[in-house]
C-alpha positions as CSV (number, residue, x, y, z in Angstrom):
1,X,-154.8,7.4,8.6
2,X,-155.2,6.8,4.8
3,X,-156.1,4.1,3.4
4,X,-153.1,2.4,0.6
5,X,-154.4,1.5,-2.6
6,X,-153.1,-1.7,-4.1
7,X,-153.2,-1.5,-8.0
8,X,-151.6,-4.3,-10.1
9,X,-147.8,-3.9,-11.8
10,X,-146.8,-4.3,-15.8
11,X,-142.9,-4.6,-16.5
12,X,-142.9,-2.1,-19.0
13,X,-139.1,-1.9,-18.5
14,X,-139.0,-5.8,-20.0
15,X,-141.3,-4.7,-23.0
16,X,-139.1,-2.4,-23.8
17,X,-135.9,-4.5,-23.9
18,X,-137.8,-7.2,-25.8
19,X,-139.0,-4.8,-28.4
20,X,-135.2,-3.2,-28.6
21,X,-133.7,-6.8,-29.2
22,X,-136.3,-7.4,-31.4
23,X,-135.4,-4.6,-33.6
24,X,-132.1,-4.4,-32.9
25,X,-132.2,-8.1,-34.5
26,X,-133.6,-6.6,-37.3
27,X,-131.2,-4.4,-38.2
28,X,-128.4,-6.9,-38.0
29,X,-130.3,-9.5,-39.9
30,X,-131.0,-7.4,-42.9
31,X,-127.1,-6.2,-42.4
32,X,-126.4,-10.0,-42.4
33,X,-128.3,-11.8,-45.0
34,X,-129.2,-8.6,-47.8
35,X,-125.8,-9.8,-49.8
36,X,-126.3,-13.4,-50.0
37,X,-130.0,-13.3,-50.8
38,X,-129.1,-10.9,-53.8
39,X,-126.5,-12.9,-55.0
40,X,-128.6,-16.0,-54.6
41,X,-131.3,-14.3,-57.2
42,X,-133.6,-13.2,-54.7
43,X,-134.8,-9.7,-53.0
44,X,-132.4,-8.3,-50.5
45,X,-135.2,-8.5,-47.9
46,X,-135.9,-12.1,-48.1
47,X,-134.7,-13.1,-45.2
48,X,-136.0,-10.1,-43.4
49,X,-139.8,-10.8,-44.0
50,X,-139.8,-14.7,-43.2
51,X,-138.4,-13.2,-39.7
52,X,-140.9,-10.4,-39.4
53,X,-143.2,-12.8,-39.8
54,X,-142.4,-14.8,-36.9
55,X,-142.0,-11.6,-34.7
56,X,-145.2,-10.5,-35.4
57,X,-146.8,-14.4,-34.6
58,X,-144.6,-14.2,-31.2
59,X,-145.9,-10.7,-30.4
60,X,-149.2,-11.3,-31.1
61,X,-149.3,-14.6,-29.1
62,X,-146.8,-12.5,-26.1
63,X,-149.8,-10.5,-25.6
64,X,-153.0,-12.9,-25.5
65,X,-150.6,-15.2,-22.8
66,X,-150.5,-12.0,-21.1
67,X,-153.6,-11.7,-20.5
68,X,-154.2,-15.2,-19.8
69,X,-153.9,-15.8,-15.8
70,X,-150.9,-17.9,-15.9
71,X,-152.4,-20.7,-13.2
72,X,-155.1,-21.6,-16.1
73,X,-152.4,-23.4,-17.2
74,X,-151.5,-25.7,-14.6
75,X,-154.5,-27.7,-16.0
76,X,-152.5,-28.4,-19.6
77,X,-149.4,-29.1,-18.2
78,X,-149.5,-32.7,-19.3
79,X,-151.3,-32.7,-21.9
80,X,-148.4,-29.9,-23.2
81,X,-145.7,-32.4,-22.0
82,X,-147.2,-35.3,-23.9
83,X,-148.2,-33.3,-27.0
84,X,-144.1,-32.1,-27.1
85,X,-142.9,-35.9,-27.3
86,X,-145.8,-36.4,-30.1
87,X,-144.9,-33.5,-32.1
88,X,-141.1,-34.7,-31.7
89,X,-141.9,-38.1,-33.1
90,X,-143.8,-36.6,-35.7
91,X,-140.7,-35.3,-37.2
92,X,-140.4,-39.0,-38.6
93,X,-143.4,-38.9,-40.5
94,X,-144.3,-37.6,-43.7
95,X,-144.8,-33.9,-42.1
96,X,-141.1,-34.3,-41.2
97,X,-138.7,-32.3,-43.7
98,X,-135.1,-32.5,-43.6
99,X,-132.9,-29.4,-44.2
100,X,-128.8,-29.1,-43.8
101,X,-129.0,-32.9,-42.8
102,X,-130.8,-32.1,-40.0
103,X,-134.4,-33.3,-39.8
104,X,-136.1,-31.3,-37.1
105,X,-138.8,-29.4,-38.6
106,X,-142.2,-30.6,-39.3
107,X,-144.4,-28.7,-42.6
108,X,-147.7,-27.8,-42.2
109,X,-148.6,-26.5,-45.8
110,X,-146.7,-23.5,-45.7
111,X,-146.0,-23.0,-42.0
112,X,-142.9,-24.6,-40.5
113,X,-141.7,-25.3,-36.7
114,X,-139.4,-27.4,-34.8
115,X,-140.9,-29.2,-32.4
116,X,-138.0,-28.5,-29.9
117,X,-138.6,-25.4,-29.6
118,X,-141.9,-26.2,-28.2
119,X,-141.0,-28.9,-26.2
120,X,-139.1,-25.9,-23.9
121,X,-142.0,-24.1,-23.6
122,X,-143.3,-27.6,-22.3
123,X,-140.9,-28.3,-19.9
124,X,-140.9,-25.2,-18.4
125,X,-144.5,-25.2,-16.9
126,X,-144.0,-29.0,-15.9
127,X,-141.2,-28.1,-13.7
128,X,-142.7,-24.9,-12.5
129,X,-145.8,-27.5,-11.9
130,X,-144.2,-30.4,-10.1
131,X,-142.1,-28.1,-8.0
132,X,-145.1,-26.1,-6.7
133,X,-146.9,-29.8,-5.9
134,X,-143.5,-30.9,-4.0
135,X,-142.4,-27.8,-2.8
136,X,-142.2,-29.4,1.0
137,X,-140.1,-32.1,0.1
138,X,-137.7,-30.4,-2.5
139,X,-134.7,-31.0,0.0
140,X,-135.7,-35.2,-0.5
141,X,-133.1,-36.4,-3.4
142,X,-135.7,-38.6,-4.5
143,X,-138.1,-35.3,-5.1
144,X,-135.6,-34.0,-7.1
145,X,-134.8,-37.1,-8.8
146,X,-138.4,-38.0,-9.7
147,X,-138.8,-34.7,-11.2
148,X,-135.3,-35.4,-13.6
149,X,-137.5,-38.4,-14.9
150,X,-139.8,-36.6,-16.1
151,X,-137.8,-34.6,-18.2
152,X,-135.6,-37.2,-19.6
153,X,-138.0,-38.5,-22.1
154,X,-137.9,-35.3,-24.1
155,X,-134.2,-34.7,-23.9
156,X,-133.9,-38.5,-25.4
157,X,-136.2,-37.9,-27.9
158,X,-134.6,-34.4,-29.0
159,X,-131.5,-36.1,-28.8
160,X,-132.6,-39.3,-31.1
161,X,-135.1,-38.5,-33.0
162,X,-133.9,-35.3,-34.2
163,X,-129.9,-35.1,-33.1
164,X,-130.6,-32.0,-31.9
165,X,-128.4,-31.5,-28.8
166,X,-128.0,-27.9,-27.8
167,X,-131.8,-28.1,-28.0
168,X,-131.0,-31.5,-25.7
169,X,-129.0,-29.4,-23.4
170,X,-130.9,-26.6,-23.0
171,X,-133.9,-28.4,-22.2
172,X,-131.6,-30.3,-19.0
173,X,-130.4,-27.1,-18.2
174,X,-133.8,-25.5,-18.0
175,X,-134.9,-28.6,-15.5
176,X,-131.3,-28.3,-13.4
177,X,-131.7,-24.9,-13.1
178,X,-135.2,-24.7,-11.6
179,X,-134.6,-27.7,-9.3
180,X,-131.5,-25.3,-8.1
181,X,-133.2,-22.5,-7.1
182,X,-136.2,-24.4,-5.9
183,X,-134.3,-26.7,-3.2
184,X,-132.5,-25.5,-0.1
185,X,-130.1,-28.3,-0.5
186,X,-126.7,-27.2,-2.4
187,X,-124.6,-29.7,-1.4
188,X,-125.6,-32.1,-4.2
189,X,-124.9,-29.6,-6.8
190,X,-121.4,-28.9,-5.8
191,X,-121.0,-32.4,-5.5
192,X,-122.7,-33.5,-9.0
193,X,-120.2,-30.1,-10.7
194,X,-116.8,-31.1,-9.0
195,X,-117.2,-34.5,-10.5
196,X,-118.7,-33.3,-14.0
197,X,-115.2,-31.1,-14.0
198,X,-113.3,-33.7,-13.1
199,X,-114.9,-36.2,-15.6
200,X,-114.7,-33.7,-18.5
201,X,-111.2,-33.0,-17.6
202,X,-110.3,-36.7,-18.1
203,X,-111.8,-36.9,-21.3
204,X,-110.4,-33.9,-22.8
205,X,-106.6,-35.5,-21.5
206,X,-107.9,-38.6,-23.1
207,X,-109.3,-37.1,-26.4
208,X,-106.5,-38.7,-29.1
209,X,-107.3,-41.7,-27.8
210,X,-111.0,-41.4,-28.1
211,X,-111.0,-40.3,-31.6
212,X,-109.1,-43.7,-32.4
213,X,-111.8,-45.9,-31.1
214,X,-114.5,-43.0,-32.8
215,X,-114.8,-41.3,-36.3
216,X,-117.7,-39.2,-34.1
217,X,-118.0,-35.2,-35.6
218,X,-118.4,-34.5,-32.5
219,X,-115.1,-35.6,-31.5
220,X,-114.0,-33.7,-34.1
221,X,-115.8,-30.3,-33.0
222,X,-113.9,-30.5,-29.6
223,X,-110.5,-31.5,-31.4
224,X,-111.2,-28.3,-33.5
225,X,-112.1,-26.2,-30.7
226,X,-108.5,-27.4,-28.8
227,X,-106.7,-26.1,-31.9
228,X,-109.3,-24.8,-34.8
229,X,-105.9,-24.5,-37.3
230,X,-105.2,-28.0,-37.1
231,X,-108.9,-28.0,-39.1
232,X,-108.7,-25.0,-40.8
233,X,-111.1,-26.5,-43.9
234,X,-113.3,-28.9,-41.8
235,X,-114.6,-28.2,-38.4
236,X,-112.3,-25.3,-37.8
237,X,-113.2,-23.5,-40.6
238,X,-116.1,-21.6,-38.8
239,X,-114.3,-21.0,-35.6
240,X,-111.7,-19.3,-37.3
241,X,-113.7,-17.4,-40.0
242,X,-116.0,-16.4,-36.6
243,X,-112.6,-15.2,-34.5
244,X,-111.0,-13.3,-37.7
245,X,-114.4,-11.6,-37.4
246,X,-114.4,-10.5,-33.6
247,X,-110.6,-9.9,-33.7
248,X,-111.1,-7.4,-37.1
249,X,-113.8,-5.3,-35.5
250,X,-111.4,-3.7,-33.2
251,X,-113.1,-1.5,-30.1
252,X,-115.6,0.1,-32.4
253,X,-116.0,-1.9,-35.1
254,X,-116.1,-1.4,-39.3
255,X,-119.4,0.3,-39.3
256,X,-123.0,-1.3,-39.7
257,X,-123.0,-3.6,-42.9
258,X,-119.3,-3.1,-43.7
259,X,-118.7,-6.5,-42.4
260,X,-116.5,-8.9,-44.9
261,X,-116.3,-11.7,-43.3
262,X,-120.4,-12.2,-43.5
263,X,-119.4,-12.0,-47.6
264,X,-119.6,-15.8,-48.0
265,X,-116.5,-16.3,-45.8
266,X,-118.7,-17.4,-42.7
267,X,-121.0,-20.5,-42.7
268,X,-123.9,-19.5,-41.2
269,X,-123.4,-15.9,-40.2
270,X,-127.4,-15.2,-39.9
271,X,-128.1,-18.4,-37.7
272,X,-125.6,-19.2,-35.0
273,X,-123.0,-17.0,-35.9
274,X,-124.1,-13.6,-36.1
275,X,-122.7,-12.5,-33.1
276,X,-119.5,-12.7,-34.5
277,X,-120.9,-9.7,-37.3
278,X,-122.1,-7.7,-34.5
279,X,-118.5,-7.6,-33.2
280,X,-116.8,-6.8,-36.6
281,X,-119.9,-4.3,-37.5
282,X,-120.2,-2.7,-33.9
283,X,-117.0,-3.6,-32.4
284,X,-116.3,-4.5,-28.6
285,X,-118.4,-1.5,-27.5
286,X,-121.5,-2.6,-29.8
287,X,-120.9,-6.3,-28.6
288,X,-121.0,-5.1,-24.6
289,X,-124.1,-3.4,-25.0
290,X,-125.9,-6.1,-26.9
291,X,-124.8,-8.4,-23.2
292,X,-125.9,-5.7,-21.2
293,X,-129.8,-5.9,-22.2
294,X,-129.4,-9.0,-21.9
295,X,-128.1,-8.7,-18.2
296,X,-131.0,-6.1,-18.0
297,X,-133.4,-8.5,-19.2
298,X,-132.3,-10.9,-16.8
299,X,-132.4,-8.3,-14.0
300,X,-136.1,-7.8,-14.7
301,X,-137.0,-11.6,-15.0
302,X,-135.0,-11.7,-11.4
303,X,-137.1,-8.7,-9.8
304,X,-140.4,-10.3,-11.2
305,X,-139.7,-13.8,-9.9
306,X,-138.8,-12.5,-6.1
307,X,-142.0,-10.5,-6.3
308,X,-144.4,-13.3,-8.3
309,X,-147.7,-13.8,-5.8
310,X,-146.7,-17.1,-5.7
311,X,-143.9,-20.3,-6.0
312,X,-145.8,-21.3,-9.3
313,X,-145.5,-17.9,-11.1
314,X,-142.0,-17.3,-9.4
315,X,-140.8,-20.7,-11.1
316,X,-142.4,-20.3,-14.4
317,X,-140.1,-16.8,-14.6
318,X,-137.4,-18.8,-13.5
319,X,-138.1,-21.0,-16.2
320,X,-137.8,-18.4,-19.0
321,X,-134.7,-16.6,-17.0
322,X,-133.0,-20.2,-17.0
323,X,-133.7,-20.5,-20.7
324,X,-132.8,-17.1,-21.9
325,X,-128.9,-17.2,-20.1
326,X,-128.3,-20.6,-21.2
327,X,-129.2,-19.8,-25.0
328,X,-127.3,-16.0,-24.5
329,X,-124.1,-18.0,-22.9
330,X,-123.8,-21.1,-25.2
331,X,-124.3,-19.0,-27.9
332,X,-121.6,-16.1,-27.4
333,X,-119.3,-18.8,-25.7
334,X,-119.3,-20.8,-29.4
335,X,-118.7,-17.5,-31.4
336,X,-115.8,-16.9,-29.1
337,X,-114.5,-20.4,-29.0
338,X,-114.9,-20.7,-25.1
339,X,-116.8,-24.3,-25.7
340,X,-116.9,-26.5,-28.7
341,X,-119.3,-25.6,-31.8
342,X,-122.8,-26.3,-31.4
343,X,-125.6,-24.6,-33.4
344,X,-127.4,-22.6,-30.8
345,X,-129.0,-19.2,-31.8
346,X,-128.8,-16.0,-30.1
347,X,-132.1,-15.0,-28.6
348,X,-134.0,-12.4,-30.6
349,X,-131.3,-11.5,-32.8
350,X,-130.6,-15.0,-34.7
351,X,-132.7,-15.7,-37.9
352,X,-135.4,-18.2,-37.4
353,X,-138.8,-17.6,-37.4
354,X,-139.8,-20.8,-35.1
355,X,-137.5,-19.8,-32.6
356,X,-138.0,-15.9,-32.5
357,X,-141.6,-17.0,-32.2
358,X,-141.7,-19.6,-29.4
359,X,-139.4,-17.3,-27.7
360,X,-141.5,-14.2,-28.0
361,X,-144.4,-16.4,-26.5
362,X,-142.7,-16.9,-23.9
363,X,-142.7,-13.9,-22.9
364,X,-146.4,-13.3,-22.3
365,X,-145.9,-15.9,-19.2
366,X,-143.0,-13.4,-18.0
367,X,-145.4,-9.9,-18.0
368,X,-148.7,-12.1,-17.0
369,X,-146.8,-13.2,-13.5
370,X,-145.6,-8.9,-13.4
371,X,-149.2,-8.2,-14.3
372,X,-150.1,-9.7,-11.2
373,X,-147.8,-8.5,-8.9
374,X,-149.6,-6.2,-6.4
375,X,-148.2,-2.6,-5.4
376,X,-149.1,-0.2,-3.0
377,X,-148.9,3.5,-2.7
C-alpha cells in the first residue's frame, strides 16, 4: 500500500480576494477623491498615493507574519496588550494630533497611526490566548467573565481617551464573538440578546424624553436616523446625501466616476461613506458583488479556522473573521441607514492608510495558521 504524503496548505484563494479588494479599493478611491483633491489645489492622485502607501506597508508586513509561526506569539501577548493601552494614552501627549475634532492619531515625524487600530490587533491574540489556557472551563461564567475584564480596559480607554466608539464596539464585539464560538454554553447569549433588545427597544420609545434631560450628538445621530428629514442640515444631512446616492444608482449604476453625489454633496464620501459611491457608480449589481467577496472572504477564514492544527490558531482566525464582519456590517448598515451613523470604514476599500495597513497585517496571521494546515494526497 502507498504511502500518503502530507505537504503543508497556502490559501491562495484568500490572497486572491485580499489583493482584488485591495485594488478594487483603488479604483473607487481614485474615482472618489480625484475631484476634491483638484479642486482643493492639489494632484488628482493625492489621495491615492498616501493609500498605496499604506497597502504596500500592510503587504509587506502580511507576508513577514506569514512566515512567522503564529504560536511565537503567544509569548508577546501581554506585552501587546499593555503596549495598546500605552500607545492609547499617548494620544494625550504631545505626539497626539487632533484632526475633524477627533484626537486619535499619534505623529511620529511624518508617519501617522491610530492607536486603535492596534489595539485590535491586540485584543485579538489575547482572547485567542486566554481561551486556549481556559479552554476546559469555557462553559464556567466566571471563565468567561474574567476574560471580559480583560478587555474592558481598552474599550474604556478607546472610548475616553479618544471618543472613538465604533472602534469601542468593535473591539467588544471582537471579544463577544470569540467567547461565542469558544464556549459550548449558548444559553447566556440568548439570554444577554433578548434583554439588550428589550433594553434598546425601551430607549428608542423613550428617546424625546432622553434628548430633554441630554443635548448628547449622539442622541441626535439616533433621532436623525428615526427620521434623517427632520435633520436635513445637521445630522441627517449625510444619511440623506448617502440614500439619494444608493437610490440614484439604480440596478447598474451611472458608470465608474460619474457619481454626483461624491461632487461635494457627501461628507466624507472617501472615509465611511464610499459605499454609498459604489452603489450610485456600480449600481445594485456592483454593490452585491463587492458583499459577495466579502462572504467569500469569510468562507475562507471559516474553512481555515475548522482546519487550524490547533484551538490557538483556530481562534486567532476567528479573531480576524469576527473583526472583518463586524467592520463589513456596521459599515454598509450606516450607508443604508439600518443603524445610527457612526464612522466606521469599509475594510480595504475605505481611505486610511493606518487602517488599510493594520488590517492588511492582519492578514499574515490568517495565511500563517493555512500555511500550517497539513494535507494529504
Amino acid at each position: 500500500m502507498a504511502q500518503r504524503k502530507r505537504q503543508n496548505y497556502y490559501d491562495f484563494s484568500l490572497v486572491s480576494i485580499i489583493i482584488f479588494l485591495l485594488c478594487f479599493g483603488l479604483v473607487m478611491l481614485y474615482s472618489t477623491t480625484s475631484y476634491e483633491a483638484q479642486i482643493s489645489g492639489m494632484s488628482p492622485t493625492r489621495f491615492l498615493r498616501s493609500h498605496i502607501i499604506g497597502i504596500i506597508l500592510g503587504l509587506t508586513a502580511m507576508f513577514f507574519i506569514s512566515m512567522i509561526d503564529y504560536h511565537r506569539w503567544q509569548k508577546w501577548t501581554f506585552l501587546g496588550y499593555f503596549a495598546s493601552m500605552f500607545l492609547i494614552l499617548l494620544v494625550l501627549s504631545p505626539l497626539g494630533r487632533s484632526a475633524k475634532g477627533a484626537t486619535r492619531w499619534i505623529y511620529i515625524g511624518s508617519l501617522s497611526f491610530q492607536p486603535a487600530e492596534f489595539a485590535k490587533i491586540a485584543i485579538i491574540l489575547l482572547m485567542a490566548y486566554l481561551i486556549q489556557k481556559n479552554a476546559k472551563s469555557m462553559k464556567d461564567i466566571k471563565t468567561m467573565v474574567r476574560m471580559l475584564v480583560f478587555v474592558l480596559p481598552v474599550i474604556v480607554l478607546i472610548k475616553v481617551i479618544t471618543n472613538n466608539l465604533s472602534s469601542a464596539i468593535i473591539v467588544l464585539g471582537i471579544a463577544i464573538i470569540m467567547i461565542f464560538v469558544a464556549t459550548p454554553r449558548y444559553d447566556i447569549f440568548v439570554i444577554t440578546t433578548i434583554v439588550g433588545s428589550v433594553a434598546i427597544a425601551l430607549f428608542l420609545y423613550n428617546l424625546d424624553w432622553f434628548l430633554q434631560i441630554s443635548d448628547s450628538f449622539r442622541f441626535k445621530r439616533v433621532m436623525a436616523w428615526r427620521d434623517p428629514e427632520l435633520y436635513p442640515l445637521d445630522s441627517g444631512f449625510q444619511i440623506l446625501q448617502g440614500l439619494y446616492a444608493i437610490g440614484s444608482g439604480g440596478l447598474f449604476g451611472k458608470g465608474l466616476g460619474n457619481s454626483i453625489q461624491k461632487l461635494k454633496f457627501l461628507p466624507e464620501p472617501q472615509n465611511d461613506m464610499i459605499f454609498a459611491v459604489i452603489c450610485e457608480e456600480l449600481g445594485l449589481f456592483g454593490a452585491c458583488c463587492v458583499i459577495l467577496m466579502f462572504l467569500f472572504m469569510l468562507w475562507r477564514f471559516m474553512v481555515i479556522a475548522n482546519n487550524a492544527p490547533d484551538l490557538y490558531g483556530s481562534m486567532l482566525v476567528i479573531g480576524v473573521m469576527a473583526h472583518i464582519a463586524i467592520q463589513v456590517i456596521l459599515n454598509i448598515a450606516v450607508v443604508t441607514n439600518t443603524i445610527p451613523n457612526t464612522g466606521i470604514t469599509l475594510p480595504f476599500i475605505s481611505y486610511g492608510g493606518t487602517s488599510v495597513m493594520f488590517i492588511t497585517a492582519e492578514m499574515g496571521l490568517v495565511l500563517n495558521v493555512s500555511r500550517q494546515i497539513k494535507i494529504e494526497h
